[in-house]
N, C-alpha and C positions, 0 to 999 in steps of 0.2 A: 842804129849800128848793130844792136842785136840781133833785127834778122839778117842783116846781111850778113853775120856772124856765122850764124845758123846755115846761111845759103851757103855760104864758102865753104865752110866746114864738109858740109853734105856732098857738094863737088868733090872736094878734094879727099875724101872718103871713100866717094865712088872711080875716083880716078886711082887713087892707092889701090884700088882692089884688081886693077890690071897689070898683072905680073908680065916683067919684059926681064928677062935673063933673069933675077931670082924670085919666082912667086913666092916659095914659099915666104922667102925673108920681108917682102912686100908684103906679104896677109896678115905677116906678125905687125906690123908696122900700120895698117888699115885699124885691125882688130885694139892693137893699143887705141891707134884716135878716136875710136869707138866709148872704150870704157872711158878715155879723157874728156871725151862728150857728155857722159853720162855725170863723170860727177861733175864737170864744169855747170852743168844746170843747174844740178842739185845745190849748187854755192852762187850761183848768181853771176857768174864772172865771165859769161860769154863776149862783153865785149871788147876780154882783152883779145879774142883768136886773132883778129888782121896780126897782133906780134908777133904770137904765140906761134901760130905754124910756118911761117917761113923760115923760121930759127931751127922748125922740127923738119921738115921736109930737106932743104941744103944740108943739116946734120943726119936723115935717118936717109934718103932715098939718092942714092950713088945711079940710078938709073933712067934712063930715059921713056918717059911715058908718054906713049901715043893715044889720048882719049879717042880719035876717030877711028882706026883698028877693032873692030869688031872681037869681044875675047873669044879664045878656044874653049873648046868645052873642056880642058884639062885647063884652063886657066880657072873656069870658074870653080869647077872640082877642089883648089885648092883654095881659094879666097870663101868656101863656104866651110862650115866647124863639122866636121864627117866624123858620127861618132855609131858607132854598133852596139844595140841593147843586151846581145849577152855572147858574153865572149870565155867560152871554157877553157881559156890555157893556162891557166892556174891548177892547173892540172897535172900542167905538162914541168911546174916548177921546181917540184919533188923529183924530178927523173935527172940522174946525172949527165945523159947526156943531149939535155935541151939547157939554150943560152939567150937568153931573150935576147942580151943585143949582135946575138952571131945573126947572116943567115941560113938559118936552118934549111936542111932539103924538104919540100914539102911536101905532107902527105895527108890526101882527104879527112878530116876527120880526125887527124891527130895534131900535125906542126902547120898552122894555117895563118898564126899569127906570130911575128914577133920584132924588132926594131924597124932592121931593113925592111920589112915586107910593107910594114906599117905607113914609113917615109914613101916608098914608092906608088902605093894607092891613096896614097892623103888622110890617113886615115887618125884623127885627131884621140880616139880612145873611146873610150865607153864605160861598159858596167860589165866588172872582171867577177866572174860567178864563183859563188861557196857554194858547190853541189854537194848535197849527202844523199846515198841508195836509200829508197825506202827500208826498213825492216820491222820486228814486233814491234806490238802497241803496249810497250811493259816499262819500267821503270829502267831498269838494269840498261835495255837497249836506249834508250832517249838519252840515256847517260854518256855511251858510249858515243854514239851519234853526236850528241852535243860538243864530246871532245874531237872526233874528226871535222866540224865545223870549224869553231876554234882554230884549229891545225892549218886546214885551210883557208882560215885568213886569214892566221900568220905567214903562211906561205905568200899573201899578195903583198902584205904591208913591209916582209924582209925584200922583195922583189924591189920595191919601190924608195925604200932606204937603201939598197944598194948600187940604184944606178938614180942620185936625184937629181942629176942633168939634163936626164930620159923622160924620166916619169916623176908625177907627184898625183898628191890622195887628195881627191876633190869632196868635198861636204857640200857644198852650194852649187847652183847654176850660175852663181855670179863666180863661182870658182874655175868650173871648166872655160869660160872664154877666158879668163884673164890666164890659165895654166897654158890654153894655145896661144897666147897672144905673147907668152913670154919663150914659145919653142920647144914647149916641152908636152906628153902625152897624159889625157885626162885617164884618173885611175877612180872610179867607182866601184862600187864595190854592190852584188845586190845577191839574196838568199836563193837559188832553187830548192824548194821543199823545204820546207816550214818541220820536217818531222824531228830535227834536234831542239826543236823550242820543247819539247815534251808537253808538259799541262802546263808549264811554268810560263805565262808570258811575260814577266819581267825581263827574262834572256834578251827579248828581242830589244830592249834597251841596250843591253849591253854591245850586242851587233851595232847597234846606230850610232853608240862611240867610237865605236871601229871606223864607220863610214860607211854601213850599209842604208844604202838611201830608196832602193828595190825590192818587194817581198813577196814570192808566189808560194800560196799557201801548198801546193798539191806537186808530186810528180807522176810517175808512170802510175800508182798503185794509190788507192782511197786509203787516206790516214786518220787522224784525231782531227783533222780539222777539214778535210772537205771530200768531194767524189774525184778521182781523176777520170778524163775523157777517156781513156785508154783501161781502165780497169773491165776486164769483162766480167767478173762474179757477179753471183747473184747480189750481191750488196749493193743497196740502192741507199744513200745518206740523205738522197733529196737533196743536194746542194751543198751547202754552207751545213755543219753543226753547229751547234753553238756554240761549241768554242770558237769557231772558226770564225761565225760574226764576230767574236771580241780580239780574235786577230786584226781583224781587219780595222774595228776601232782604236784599237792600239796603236797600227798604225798610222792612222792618220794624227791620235795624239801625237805622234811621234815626230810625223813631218815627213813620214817614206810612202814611196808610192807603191803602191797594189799591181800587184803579178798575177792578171788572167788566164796565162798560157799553162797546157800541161793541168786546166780545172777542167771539169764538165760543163755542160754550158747551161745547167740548171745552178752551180757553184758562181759563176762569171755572173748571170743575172744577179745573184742574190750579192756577189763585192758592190756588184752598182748600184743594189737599192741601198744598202747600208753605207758604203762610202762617201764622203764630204768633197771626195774630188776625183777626178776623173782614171780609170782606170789604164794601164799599160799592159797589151797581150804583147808580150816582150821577142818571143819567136813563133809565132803561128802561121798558118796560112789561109784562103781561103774556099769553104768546099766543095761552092758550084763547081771549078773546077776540077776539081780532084774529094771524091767523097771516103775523107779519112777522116778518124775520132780526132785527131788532134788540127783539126778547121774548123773552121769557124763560118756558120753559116749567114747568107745576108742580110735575113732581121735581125743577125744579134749582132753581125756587125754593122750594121746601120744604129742599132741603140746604142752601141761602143762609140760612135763619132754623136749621135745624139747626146751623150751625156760626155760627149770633148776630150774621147781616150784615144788611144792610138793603135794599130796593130803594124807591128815591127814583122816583117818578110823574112818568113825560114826560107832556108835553103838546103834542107836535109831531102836529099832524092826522093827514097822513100815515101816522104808526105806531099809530095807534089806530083808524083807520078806513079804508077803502077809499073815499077821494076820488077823482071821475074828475077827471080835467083838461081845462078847454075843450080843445076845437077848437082853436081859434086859439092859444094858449098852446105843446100840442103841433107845431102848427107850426112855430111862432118856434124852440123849442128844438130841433129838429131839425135846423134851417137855421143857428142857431148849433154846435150840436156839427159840421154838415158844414164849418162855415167854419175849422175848426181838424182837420179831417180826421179825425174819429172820434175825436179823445184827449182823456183823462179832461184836466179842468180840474187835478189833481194832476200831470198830466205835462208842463206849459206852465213855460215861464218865469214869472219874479216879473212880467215888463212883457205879457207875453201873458195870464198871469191875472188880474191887473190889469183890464186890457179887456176879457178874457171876464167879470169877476165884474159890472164895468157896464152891460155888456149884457144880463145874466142881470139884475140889478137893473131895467132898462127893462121887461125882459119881465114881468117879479113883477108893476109897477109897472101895466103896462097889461093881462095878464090875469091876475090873483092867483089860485092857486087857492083851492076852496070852503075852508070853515073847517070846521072838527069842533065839536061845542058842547060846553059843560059838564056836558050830563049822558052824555055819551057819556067824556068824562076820571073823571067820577066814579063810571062803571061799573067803570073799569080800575080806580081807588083801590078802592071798595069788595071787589070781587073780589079782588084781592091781601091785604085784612086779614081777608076771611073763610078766606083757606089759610094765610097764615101768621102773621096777629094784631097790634096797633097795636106792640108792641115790637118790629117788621120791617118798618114799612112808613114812609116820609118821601115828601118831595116835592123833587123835583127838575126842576120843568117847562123847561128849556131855553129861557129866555129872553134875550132877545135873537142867540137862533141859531135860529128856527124855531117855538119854542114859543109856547101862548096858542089858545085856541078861543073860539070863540062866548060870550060871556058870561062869560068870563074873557079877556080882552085884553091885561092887562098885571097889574101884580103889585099895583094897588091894589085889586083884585077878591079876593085872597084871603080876605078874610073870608067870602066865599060858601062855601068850603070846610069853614070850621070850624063856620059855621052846620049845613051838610048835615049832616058827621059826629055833631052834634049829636041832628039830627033821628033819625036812624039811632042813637040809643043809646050812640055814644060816650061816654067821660067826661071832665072835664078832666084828669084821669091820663092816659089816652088821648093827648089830644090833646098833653099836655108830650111825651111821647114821639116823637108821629111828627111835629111840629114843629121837634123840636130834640135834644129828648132821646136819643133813638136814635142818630146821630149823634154828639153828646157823649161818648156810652156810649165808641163804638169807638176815638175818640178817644184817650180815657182809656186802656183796654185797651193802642193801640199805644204810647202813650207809657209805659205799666207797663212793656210787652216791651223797652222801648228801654232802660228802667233799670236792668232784669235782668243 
């Protein structure tokens, strides 16, 4: 009776997963008999199911399901847990007139996510970014930095107490399925730039009661703790510092996963020799195609899926394609860098970057650069799973910091994605994977080493 238990369940799991008039409410309903699978084993009681689901099915499923029907690709799109590794609109939470559950008019790079947008591409949530600017390596600034961190996380976690219909704050992977399986959007939480921990890394504890479960040590500019790709000075760290190795071990005491993205690729070797579990390049791309600092080249992303990590698909124009910039645009931004005397907007005060980021914003505003299109982002995706296969590869397009191309503009567009991968021979095994699964995986993993 128990395997037949198991068989029918299996069936009828996989027939739940084919939405006929409400998918979405059918994935909730699949996804529930999933975890009820999960701990029915762990208690031994499979062979009550022959009861158990006919009771659930005539109570939870008002619709008519045709298993012969071949699904849509926007069927499967929503029967799989679609989640984005870094998502900047925590950003946009501070600004009066951004509504997470309005929707917003969208614009490259700034409003790309929010309720509506979210329902409409499937997109079940992810890891909502604490970004801080790099600046000095001093006491006074780590201070202050630490409290703009802070700031922005309370910016995510008031976000998410105030609409807890919408959203709630996931700590586990066993958390985000059962958060979509009950209809509502997974809220993770994960650090870019490590440079508010200061020397102190006790801090980063204190993040991981918040729910920071994601940590990249580095941003645009080489800190206390590693090289970034994009730094051009003579300053060469060789990788990881030492602090930066005991970042890394901290984290993994901790149970958070490791942020490759935005390091160098002498820093990214050196998380993987050191870390106890596989690493996460959260928004990168790759360089064969496009030869920019922040790609990631084939042997190291072959040792990234060799050591069982993942590389999440940017989608910031810029790193995937060689955009020129008007005229006029390079103008303006010259004449803004001269008006601050050649220094990086990371060396300015909080009231001078302030007014440099407004001005920078006029300039977007009045000559935007070109956009990259979708099938030039779905060259970098495909090429990355042809070297190192759908169980390495996720999406991570950087939205609301930059990301979004031509026909993908905002994140209600993702279904185009899952359609393509489709087209191209994927399968929905496949696609559970580099949607969410993959990430899940690693999840899982750090939290084992955390248990140990």
């Amino acid at each position: 009776m128990g395997n037949l238990s198991g068989r029918l369940l299996n069936v009828l799991l996989a027939e739940l997963g084919r939405p006929a008039g409400r998918p979405f409410f059918l994935r909730q309903v699949a996804l529930s008999l999933r975890l009820r699978k999960k701990h029915q084993e762990e208690r031994g009681v499979m062979k009550h199911l022959p009861y158990i689901l006919p009771a659930l099915l005539l109570g939870a499923c008002g619709a008519d399901i045709q298993p012969e029907e071949p699904a849509t690709p926007r069927e499967i799109h929503e029967r799989v847990l679609v989640m984005d590794s870094h998502l900047d609109t925590p950003a946009n939470f501070s600004k009066p007139d951004f509504d997470i559950l309005a929707d917003n008019p969208s614009r490259i790079g700034q409003v790309q996510v929010d309720l509506p947008k979210m329902e409409r591409g499937g997109l079940d949530g992810g890891f909502w970014v604490i970004f801080t600017p790099q600046g000095p390596l001093d006491e006074a600034s780590y201070e202050a930095a630490k409290q703009a961190a802070f700031t922005r996380s309370d910016d995510i976690l008031a976000m998410v107490e105030a609409h807890p219909d919408a959203f709630e704050l996931a700590y586990t992977a066993d958390d985000a399925e059962r958060i979509v399986a009950e209809g509502k959007r997974i809220v993770f939480q994960s650090i870019e730039n490590s440079y508010p921990l200061g020397t102190d890394l006790t801090v980063l504890e204190d993040f991981y009661e918040r729910g920071v479960r994601l940590v990249g040590p580095v941003h645009f500019r080489d800190n206390q703790f590693a090289d970034s790709a994009t730094d051009l000075s003579a300053t060469d760290l060789g990788g990881l510092t030492p602090l930066g190795e005991e970042l890394v071990r901290e984290a993994n005491r901790l149970g958070m996963m490791v942020d490759g993205s935005h390091a160098a690729d002498s820093a990214v070797e050196d998380i993987m020799e050191i870390s106890t579990t596989p690493i996460v390049l959260s928004h990168s791309g790759v360089k064969a195609l496009y030869d920019h600092p922040r790609n990631i080249p084939d042997d190291l992303l072959r040792r990234v899926a060799e050591n069982g990590g993942v590389i999440q698909m940017n989608a910031l124009g810029s790193y995937i394609e060689n955009l020129e910039s008007p005229a006029e645009r390079t103008t303006a931004l010259e004449e803004l860098a001269a008006s601050y005397e050649g220094r990086s907007p990371f060396d300015l005060t909080d009231e001078e970057r302030k007014q440099y980021m407004a001005r920078r914003g006029e300039i977007d505003s009045a000559y935007p650069m070109p956009l990259s299109s979708f099938e030039v982002f779905m060259e970098q995706m495909l090429y990355a799973l042809e070297i190192v296969g759908p169980e390495h590869v996720g999406m991570g397009a950087d939205w609301d910091g930059g990301g979004g191309v031509a026909g993908m503009e905002d994140v209600s567009l993702l279904p185009k994605v899952t359609e393509r991968l489709l087209e191209e021979g994927y399968t929905e095994a496949d696609l559970e994977n580099i949607w969410g699964g993959n990430l899940l995986r690693i999840m899982r993993q750090a939290e084992a080493a955390k248990a140990q």
